[in-house]
Every structure is written in structure tokens, then in C-alpha cells.
C-alpha positions in Angstrom: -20.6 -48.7 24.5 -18.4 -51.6 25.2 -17.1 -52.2 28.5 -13.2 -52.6 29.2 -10.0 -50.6 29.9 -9.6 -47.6 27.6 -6.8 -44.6 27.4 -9.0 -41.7 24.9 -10.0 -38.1 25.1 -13.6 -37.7 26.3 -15.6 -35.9 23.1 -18.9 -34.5 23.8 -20.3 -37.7 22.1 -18.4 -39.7 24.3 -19.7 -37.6 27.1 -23.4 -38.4 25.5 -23.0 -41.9 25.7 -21.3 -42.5 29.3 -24.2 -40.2 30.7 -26.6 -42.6 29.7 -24.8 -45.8 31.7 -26.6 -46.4 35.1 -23.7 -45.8 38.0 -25.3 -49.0 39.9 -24.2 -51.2 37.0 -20.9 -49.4 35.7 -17.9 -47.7 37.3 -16.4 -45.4 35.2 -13.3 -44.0 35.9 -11.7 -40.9 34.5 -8.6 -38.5 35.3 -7.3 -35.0 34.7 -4.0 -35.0 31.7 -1.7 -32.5 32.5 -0.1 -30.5 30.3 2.5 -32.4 28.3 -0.4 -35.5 28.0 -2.9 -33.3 26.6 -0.6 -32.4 23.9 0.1 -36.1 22.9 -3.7 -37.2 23.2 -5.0 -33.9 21.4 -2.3 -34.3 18.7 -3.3 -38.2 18.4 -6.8 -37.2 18.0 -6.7 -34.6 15.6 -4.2 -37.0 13.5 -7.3 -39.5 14.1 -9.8 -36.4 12.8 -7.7 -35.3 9.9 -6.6 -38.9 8.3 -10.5 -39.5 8.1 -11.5 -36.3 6.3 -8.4 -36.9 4.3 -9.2 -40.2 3.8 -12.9 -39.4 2.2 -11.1 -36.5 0.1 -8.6 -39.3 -1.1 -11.4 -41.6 -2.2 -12.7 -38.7 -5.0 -8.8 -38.3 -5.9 -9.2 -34.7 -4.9 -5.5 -33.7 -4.2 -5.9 -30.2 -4.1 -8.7 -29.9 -1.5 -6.3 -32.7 0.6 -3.6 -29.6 0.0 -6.4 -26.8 0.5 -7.5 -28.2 3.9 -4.3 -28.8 5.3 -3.4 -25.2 4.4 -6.2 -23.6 5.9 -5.2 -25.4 9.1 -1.7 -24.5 9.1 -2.7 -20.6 8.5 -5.3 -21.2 11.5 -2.5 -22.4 13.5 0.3 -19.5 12.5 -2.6 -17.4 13.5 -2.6 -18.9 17.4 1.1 -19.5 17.5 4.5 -18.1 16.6 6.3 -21.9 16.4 5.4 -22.7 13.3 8.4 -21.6 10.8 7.2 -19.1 7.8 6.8 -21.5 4.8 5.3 -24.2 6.8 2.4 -24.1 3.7 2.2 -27.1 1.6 3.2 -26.6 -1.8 0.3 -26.4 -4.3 1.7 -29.2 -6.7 1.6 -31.5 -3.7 5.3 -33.1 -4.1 7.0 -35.6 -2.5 10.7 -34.8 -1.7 12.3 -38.3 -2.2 16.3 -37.3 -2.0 18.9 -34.9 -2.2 22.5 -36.0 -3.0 26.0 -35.4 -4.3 25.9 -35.4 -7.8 29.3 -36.8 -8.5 29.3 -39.8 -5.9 26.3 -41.1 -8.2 26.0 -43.6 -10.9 25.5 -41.6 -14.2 22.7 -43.5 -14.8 21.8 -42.1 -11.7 22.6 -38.7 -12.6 20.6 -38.6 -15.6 17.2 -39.9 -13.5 17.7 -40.0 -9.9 14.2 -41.0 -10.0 14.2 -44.4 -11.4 17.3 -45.1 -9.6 15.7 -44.3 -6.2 13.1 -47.3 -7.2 15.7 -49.5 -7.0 17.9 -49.0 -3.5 14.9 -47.4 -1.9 13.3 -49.9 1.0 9.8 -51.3 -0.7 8.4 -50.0 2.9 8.4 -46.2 3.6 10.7 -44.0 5.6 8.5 -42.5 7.4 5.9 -45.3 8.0 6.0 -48.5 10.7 5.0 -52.0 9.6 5.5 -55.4 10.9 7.5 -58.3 8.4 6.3 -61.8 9.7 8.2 -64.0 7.3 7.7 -67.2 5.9 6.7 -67.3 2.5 5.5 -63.5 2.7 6.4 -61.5 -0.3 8.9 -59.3 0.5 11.7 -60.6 2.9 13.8 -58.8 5.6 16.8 -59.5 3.4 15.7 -57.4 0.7 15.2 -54.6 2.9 17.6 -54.4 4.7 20.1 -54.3 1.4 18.2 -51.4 0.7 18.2 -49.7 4.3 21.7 -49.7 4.2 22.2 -48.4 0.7 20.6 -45.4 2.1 21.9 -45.1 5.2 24.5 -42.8 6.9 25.1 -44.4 10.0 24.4 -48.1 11.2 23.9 -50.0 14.5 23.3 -53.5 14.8 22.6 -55.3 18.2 22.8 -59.4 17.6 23.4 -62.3 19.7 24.4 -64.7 16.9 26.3 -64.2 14.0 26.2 -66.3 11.7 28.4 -66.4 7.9 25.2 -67.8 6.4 23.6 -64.5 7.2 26.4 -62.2 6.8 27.1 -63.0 3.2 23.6 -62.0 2.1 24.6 -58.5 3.6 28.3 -58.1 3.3 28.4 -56.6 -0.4 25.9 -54.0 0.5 28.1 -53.5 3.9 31.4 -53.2 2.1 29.9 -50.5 -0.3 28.4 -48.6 2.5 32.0 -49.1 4.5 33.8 -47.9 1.6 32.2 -44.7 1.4 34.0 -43.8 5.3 30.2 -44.5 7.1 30.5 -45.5 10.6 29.8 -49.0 11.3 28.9 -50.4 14.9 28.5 -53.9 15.7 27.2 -55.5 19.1 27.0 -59.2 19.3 27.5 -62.4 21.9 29.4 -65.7 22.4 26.0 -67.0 24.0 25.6 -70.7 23.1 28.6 -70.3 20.4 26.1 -69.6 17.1 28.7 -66.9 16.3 30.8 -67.7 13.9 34.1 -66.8 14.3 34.5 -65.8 10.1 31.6 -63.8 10.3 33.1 -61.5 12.8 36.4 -61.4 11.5 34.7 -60.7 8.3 33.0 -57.5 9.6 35.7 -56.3 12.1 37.5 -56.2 8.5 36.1 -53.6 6.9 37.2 -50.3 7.2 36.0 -47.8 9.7 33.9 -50.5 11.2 33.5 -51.2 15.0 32.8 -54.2 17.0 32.0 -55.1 20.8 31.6 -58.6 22.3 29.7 -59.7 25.6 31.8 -63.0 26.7 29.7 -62.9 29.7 27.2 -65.7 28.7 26.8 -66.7 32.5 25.1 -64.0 33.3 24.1 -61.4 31.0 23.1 -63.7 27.8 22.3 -60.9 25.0 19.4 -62.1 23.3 18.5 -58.6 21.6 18.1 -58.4 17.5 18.1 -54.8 16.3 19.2 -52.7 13.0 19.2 -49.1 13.0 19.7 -47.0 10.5 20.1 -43.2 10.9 20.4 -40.9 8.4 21.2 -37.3 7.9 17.8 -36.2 7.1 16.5 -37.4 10.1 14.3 -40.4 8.5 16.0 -43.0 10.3 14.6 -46.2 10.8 15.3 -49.5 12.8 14.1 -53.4 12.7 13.4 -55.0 16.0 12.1 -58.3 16.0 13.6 -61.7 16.5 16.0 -61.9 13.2 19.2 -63.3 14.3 21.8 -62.5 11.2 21.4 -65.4 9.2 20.1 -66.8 6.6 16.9 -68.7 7.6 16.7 -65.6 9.8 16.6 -63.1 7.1 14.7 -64.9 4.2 12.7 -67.8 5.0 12.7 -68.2 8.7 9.0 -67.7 10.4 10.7 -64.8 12.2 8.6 -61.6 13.2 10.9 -58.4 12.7 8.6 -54.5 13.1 10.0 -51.8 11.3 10.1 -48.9 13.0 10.3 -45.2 11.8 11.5 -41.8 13.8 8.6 -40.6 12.0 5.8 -42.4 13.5 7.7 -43.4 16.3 10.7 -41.1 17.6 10.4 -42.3 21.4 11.0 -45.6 20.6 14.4 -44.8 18.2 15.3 -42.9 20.5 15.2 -45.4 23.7 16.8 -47.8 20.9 19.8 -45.0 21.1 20.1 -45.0 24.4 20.6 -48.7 25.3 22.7 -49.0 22.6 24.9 -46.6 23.8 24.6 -47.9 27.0 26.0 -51.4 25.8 28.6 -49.7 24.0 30.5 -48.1 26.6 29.8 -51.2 29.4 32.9 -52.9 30.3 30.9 -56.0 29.6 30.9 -55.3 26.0 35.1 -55.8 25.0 36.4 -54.4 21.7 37.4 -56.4 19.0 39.3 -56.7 16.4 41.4 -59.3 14.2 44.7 -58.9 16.5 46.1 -62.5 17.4 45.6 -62.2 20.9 41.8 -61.0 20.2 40.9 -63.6 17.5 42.4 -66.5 20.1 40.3 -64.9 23.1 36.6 -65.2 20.8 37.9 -68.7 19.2 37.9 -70.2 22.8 35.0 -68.2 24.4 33.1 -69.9 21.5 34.4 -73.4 21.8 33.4 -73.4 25.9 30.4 -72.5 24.7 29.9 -74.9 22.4 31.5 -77.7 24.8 29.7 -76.5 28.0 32.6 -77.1 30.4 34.7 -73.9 31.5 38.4 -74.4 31.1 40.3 -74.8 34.1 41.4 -72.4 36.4 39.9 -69.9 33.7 38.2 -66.4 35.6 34.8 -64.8 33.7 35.4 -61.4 32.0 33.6 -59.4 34.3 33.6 -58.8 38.2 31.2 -59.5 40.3 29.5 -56.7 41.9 27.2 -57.0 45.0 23.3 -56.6 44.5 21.9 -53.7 46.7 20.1 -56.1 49.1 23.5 -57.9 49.5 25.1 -54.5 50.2 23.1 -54.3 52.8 23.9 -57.3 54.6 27.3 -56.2 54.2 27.0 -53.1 55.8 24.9 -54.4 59.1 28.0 -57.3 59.4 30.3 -54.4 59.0 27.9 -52.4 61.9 27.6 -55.3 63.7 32.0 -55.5 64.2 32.7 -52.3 64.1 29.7 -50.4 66.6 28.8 -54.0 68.6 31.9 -55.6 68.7 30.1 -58.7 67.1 32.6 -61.0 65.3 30.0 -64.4 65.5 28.1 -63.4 62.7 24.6 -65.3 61.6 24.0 -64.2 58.1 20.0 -65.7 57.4 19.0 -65.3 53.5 16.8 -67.6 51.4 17.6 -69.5 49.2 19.0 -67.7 45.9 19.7 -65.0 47.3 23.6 -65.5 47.3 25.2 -66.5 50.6 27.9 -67.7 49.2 28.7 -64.5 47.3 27.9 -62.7 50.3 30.4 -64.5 52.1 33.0 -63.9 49.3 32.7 -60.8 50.0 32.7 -60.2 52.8 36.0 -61.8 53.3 37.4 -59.8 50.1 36.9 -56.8 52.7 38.1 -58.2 55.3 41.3 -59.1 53.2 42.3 -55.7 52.7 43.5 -54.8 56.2 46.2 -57.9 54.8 49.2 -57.6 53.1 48.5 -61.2 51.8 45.1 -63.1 51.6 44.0 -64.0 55.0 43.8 -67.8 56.1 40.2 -69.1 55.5 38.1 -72.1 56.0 35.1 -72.8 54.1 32.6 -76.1 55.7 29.6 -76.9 53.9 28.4 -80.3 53.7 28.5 -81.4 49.9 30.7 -81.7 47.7 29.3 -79.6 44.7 28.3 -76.5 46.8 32.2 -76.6 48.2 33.1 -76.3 44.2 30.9 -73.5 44.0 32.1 -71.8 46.5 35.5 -71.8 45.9 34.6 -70.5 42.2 32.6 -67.8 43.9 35.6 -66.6 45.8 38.1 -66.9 43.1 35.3 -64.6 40.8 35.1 -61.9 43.4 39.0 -61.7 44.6 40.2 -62.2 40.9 42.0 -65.2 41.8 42.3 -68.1 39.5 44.1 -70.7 42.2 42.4 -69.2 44.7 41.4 -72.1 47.3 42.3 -75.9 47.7 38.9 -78.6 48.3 39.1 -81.4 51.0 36.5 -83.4 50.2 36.2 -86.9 48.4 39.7 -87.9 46.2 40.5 -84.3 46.9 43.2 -83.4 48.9 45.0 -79.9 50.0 48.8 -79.5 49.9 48.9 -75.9 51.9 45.9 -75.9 54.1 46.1 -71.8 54.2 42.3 -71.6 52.0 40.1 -74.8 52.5 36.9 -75.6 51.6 36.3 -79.0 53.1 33.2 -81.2 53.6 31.7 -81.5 57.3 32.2 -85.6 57.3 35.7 -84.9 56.0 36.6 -82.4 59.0 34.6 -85.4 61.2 36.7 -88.3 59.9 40.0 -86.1 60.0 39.4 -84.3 64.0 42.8 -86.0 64.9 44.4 -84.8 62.1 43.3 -81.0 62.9 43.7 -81.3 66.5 47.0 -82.6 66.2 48.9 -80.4 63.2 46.5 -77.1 62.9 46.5 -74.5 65.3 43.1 -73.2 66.7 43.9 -69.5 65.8 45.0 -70.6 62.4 42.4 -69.8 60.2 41.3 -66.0 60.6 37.9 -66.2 58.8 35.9 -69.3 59.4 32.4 -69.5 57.3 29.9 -72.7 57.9 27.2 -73.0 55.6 23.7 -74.7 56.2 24.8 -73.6 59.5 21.6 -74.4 61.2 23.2 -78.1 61.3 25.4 -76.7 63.8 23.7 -78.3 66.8 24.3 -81.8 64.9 27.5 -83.6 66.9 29.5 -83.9 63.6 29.5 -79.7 63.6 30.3 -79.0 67.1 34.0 -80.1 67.1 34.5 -77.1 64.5 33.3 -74.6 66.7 35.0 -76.7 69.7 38.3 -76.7 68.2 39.2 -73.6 66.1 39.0 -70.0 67.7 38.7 -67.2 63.9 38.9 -63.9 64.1 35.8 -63.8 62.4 33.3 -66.6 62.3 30.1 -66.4 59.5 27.1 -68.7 59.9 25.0 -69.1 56.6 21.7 -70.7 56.9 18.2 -69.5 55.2 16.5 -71.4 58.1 17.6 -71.2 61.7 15.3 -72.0 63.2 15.3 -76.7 64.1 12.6 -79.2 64.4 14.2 -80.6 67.7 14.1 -76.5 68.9 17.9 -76.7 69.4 19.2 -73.2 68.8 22.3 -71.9 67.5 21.7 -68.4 68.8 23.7 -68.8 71.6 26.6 -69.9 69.0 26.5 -66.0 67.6 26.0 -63.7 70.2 22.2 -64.3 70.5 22.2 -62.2 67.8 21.0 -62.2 64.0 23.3 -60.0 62.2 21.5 -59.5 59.3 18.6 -61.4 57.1 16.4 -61.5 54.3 13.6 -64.0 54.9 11.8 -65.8 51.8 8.6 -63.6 52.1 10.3 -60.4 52.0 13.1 -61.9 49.1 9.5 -62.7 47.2 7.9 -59.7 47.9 11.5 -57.6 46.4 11.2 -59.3 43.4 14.3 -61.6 44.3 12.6 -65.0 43.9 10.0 -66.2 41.9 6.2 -66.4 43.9 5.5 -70.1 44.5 2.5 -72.3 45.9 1.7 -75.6 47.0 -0.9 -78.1 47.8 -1.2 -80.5 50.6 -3.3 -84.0 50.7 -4.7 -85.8 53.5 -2.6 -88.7 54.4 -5.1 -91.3 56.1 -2.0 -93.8 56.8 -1.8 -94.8 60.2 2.0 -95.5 61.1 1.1 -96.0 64.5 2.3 -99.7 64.0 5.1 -99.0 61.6 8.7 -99.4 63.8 11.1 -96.9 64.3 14.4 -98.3 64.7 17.6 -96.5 64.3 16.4 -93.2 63.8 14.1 -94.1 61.1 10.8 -95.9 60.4 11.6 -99.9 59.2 11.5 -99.9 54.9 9.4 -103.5 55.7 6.8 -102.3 57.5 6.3 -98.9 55.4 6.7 -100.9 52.3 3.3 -103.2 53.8 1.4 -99.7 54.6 1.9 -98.2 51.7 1.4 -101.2 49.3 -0.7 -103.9 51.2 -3.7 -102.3 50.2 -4.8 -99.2 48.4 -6.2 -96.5 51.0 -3.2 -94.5 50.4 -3.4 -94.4 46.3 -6.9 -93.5 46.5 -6.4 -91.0 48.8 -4.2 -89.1 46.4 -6.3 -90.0 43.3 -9.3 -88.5 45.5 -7.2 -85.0 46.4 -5.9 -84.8 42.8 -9.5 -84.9 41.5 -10.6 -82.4 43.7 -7.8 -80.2 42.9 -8.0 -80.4 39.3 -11.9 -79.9 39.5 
């Protein structure tokens, strides 16, 4: 037998053939199923059993015996159990049930030969029976089907990130009729990247009974999901999952792969399908829409920042911020570390992408509470794009749009009560601090890449200004020159997540590196002014060519 990974009931030829395998040349693993497993492996392989004896019955177009068989089984099984309802026998004429419907809400050509006009709104794929559409030129597309999916259905969910009118007016006859008839209608879709069209939606929130729900939170959950469901009374519902935005390319010629899924071959699956569906539906991410003014304004600008890339001004996300639980935790030991230590010089260490900053925010949003206004703050980092960032951070989490004023470049404050200003700002302004703020002014005091604070252009911060609360944020205390800044927080490391442990959670992505020999000799290279002279490291490094071989030599090793 052939070696691998399998997941199969052991038969007694299997047991034949893995009792013939030396045990010095294979390991063979095998396990105990309980209960509940036995009954989905048994039933798997007896489907397996049965489909090939069927199968060879098929081949001599022997219908009866295919009925005969699967009677006798049925009566074997009544026989050992009391589940199986009376009736369960298969009728002897071996019929198909294809529908049962009102009468009157039919065409009369309809009434007069339901048959025939079943052949034509019936899906060209079964109810009951999974298959996988792969587009292209491929004979029957997933426009065609899915007309005829929703001619038949009783209820619909759809779950798309774009759409688009090109694709919507292939469907919206066949959605009108169904809507028409008082079926429920539910719709999920995005702003992500602005592919929605705002006509498409306003087309579909227009039809009656029908329901719509739109993430504008493209930041940071960006829906990429493309689903149709389609339940139906009788319980032969069926979905499409694949990667068939709705639109045109998408749903006739596209290379798009789409699987058609059945609840009768696959019930789990519909039914996990359900389940985050409904979970979507009732998130406060998700916000109901409809063609009110106010709603049909909100989407036309969500989609035009999308499309422009550039957030409006002053403009807050629709969602709040909520901390992750390894955040939380550093919350709470800050919160331990104040309340049970009396600790309020707080060294927060956390790698990188972890959220400091967000941290930070809020940590100062609890603080805040004990205020009947929004406690004085200063932030200090040392660049000018993480102060912007910051002060977005802290008006996401307190929900407030003019939340904070930056110091730094052409910027200038006008209140000074929340300031996020640049370390060689502060530096070039002491006077001005010294002279007009008071050093119990600001009651929450953060420094970022705090591990600088042993640098002389950081000390007058700490020298000068006397917070309730200061917070130190740096993923890596620990200087070249072995300066600490322990001494600057109460010896003491409030909390921290380290980059090992941050990869090992799953926070960060695993990394790796390579290092070269570097057989330059700088012994003769001059350090002046803090740094080694551009001349004389231009002359090593390009006065002859040890150094590019040596890289050319460790790059062919590595890549050997």
C-alpha cells in the first residue's frame, strides 16, 4: 500500500495488508473513534459500499434490484432500530419527487405540466448534489444558475464585498420577482476599495421586503467574503461560495472558481454558513441601510474616501476600538501596579506591532474618567508621522474628533491642554516651557521610544515636568552604551510583551535573517564627530573589491 497521511476505517483487508508491512521500515499509526466519529466514518463507508454495488446494478439498467436492495436494507435496519419512521420503503416505481406548489400562484402553462416548466427555472445542477463552477468559457455559467436558484428559493442571503450595477442587472429581474412574492431578502456587502456602486445598492435596498447591512470599516475588517444561500422550505437549500463578486465578468465570463454546495451532501458546512452570517448581521460593524438621505450621503462619501485614499478631516471610523486581550493585560498590571504598588512611573515594553500607542490611548481614556473634563496630556515621540498617529489613535478610542493639537514642524498649538510634540521641538522650545508651563500642568505624560531617554535632548522632559502619571513606551530597553532608564520608573517594568513571546501568541509574523562575514578592516577609517569619515569609508568600501566579493561569496553559499 502507499505510504502517506490517511483518515479511513480499518477493513479486515486493510488489516491483511498493514500486517504484512515490516515495523522496522513503517510506523503506522492508528486511534480508537468514539462514538459520534464512528457513526460519520461507518455511514461514509457504507455510502462508499452501497454507491458501488449500486453503481454495477446501474450499469445493466436494473432499477428494480437498485429499489430491491435498498429495501432489504432499510427492513434490516427497522429490524435493529426504532428511528427509522414507518414508510421509510422506497416506492416500487422508483420516483423522483421534483416539487410541490400552490396551484394558483403558477403560470397556467405551468398548471397544465408542472413538469416541463420545472425544466426551465430548475438549476441545470441538482439540489441535492455539490459541484464546483470554474468559469471561463465553461458551458454553463454562474449567472444562469443562480437566476434559477432564486426562482426556486424561499429565502436568500448574499455575503459580498463589491457590488457592482454591471452584475446586479443580470440578477435584478429574477430578484424583483422573488421580492414581489413577500420572500425575505438579506444583503451583506462592503465600502472596501469603493467597487460598490452606490446604484447597485440603492437598487436592491429598493425592493420590497428586502434588507441591507454595510461594513464601513475598511481599516480594519475588509470583507472579502462571496457567498449565496438559498434556503428553501423543503429543506434542499443550497449556497455558492467561491470568489464571484456580483458582477458581470464575475458571474459569466470571469475565470472565477465558485463550489456549489448542497444541505444534502453537505449540511455542516450550510449550516456554519448560517452562523457567520448571522453573526455579521447583528455586529455593530455591519450598519443598516436604506435610501434615507442621511444614509445614501453617509455610503456616497465612505465610497469616495475609498476611492480617493485620504480620510476626510477631523472624520472618526464607525466602530470603536476595543482592546486585544494581551493589551488588556497590560492594562490591568499598570492598573495593579498604581493601585496595590503605588507605582505611577510606568515602563510599558511591547514589540513592535503590538500597539503602544493604543495602549497608551487607553490607558489614559481610564484614567480620564475620574475627570469631569479630559485630563491635560502630553504626548513626545520623536517623528513627526508617529505623533499624527497617535493623536488619531486617541481621538478613535475617546470618540473625539478635535481631540489633540501637534507641535511639531509648521504645526503649532493654540491651547497647549493635549500636545503631541516632537522631542527636538520640546529641545528647541525649553525656554518657552520653562518660562509659561507649569511643571504639574500636564497630568498624564507618555514618551515614546523611551529607551532614548538617557539621550540629553530627553532629560529636560523628565527634569522639568512633574505628571501625575508618567508612561514610558519602548519595545527595547535595554542601550548599547548600558545606560539604563530603570531607575527613571521605579526600577521596575510594569508590564511587557517581548518579540519572542508576541511571535510565539501569534501576534507577529515569524521572521529570519542571515548574516555575512565582513572582512573590512576599519581599523584605519577615522571617527570624527561621532561617526566614521564618508572619505575614508567611501576608499574601503570602493578602492578595491574584497568587500563585494565577500557578499557575492555568502550569497552563493546561501543560495546553494
Amino acid at each position: 500500500m502507499k505510504t502517506g497521511h490517511y483518515e479511513t476505517l480499518v477493513t479486515q483487508q486493510l488489516q491483511g495488508q498493514l500486517a504484512t508491512l515490516e515495523t522496522a521500515v513503517y510506523a503506522i499509526a492508528e486511534k480508537k473513534i468514539g462514538a459520534d466519529d464512528a457513526a460519520v466514518f461507518i455511514t461514509r463507508h457504507l455510502t462508499q459500499l452501497l454507491g458501488s454495488v449500486l453503481g454495477q446494478l446501474a450499469k445493466n439498467e436494473e432499477v428494480g434490484e437498485q429499489l430491491a436492495l435498498a429495501n432489504g436494507i432499510i427492513a434490516y435496519l427497522q429490524e435493529k432500530s426504532d428511528v427509522l419512521a414507518a414508510g421509510s420503503h422506497l416506492a416500487p416505481e422508483g420516483q423522483l419527487l421534483r416539487a410541490v406548489l400552490p396551484r394558483l400562484q403558477l403560470p397556467l402553462a405551468a398548471q397544465h405540466d408542472l413538469g416541463k416548466h420545472l425544466d426551465g427555472v430548475e438549476p441545470a445542477l441538482r439540489f441535492s448534489q455539490s459541484d464546483l463552477f470554474s468559469g471561463g468559457n465553461s458551458e454553463l455559467s454562474l449567472e444562469a444558475e443562480l437566476k434559477k436558484e432564486i426562482a426556486t428559493a424561499d429565502r436568500i442571503d448574499f455575503i459580498v464585498s463589491f457590488v457592482k450595477w454591471s452584475g446586479l442587472r443580470l440578477l435584478l429581474p429574477s430578484l424583483q420577482a422573488f421580492a414581489e412574492q413577500g420572500k425575505p431578502l438579506r444583503l451583506l456587502t462592503t465600502t472596501y476599495m469603493g467597487a460598490t456602486d452606490q446604484k447597485a445598492v440603492d437598487a436592491l435596498a429598493a425592493l420590497p421586503g428586502a434588507e441591507l447591512r454595510i461594513s464601513y470599516n475598511t481599516a480594519h475588517e475588509r470583507l472579502h467574503a462571496k457567498a449565496y444561500l438559498f434556503s428553501r422550505n423543503s429543506g434542499f437549500d443550497t449556497a455558492y461560495i467561491g470568489s464571484s463578486n456580483m458582477s458581470r465578468s464575475a458571474l459569466t465570463s470571469g475565470l472565477e472558481w465558485n463550489v456549489k454546495v448542497t444541505a444534502q451532501d453537505n449540511a455542516a458546512i450550510l449550516n456554519k454558513f448560517r452562523g457567520t452570517f448571522e453573526t455579521y448581521w447583528n455586529s455593530p460593524e455591519f450598519e443598516e441601510y436604506s435610501s434615507l438621505p442621511e444614509q445614501r450621503l453617509k455610503l456616497a462619501r465612505a465610497l469616495r474616501q475609498e476611492n480617493s485614499g485620504a480620510a476626510e478631516p477631523d472624520s472618526l471610523p464607525n466602530f470603536r476600538i476595543r482592546p486585544f486581550p494581551y493589551q488588556q493585560e497590560i492594562l490591568d498590571r499598570l492598573a495593579v501596579e498604581r493601585s496595590l504598588r503605588g507605582h505611577f512611573r510606568n515602563l510599558v515594553v511591547a514589540a513592535t506591532g503590538t500597539g503602544k500607542t493604543v495602549v497608551s490611548a487607553f490607558d489614559y481614556a481610564r484614567f480620564a474618567k475620574q475627570f469631569t473634563t479630559l485630563p491635560r496630556l502630553l504626548f513626545v515621540a520623536h517623528r513627526e508621522e508617529i505623533l499624527r498617529q497617535a493623536r488619531a489613535t486617541f481621538r478613535h478610542i475617546l470618540g473625539e474628533a478635535n481631540f489633540g493639537e501637534l507641535w511639531v514642524g509648521a504645526e503649532q498649538p493654540v491651547q497647549f491642554e493635549h500636545l503631541f510634540v516632537s522631542v527636538q521641538t520640546f529641545a528647541s522650545r525649553l525656554d518657552f516651557f520653562q518660562q509659561t508651563i507649569p511643571r504639574d500642568y500636564y497630568q498624564y505624560l507618555v514618551i515614546d521610544e523611551v529607551h532614548h531617554l538617557a539621550a540629553a535632548s530627553y532629560r529636560p522632559i523628565l527634569a522639568w515636568f512633574e505628571p501625575t502619571i508618567l508612561l514610558g513606551l519602548t519595545a527595547t530597553p535595554e542601550r548599547a552604551d548600558g545606560e539604563s532608564i530603570l531607575p527613571d520608573f521605579d526600577n521596575t517594568i510594569a508590564a511587557e510583551i517581548r518579540l519572542p513571546e508576541a511571535i510565539a501568541r501569534g501576534l507577529l509574523v515569524p521572521f529570519q535573517y542571515f548574516c555575512i562575514t565582513d572582512p573590512v578592516d576599519y581599523r584605519n577609517v577615522r571617527w570624527t564627530n561621532g561617526r566614521y569619515a564618508a572619505e575614508d569609508l567611501t576608499n574601503v568600501y570602493t578602492g578595491n573589491d574584497v568587500r563585494v566579493s565577500a557578499i557575492l561569496s555568502s550569497h552563493a553559499k546561501l543560495t546553494v
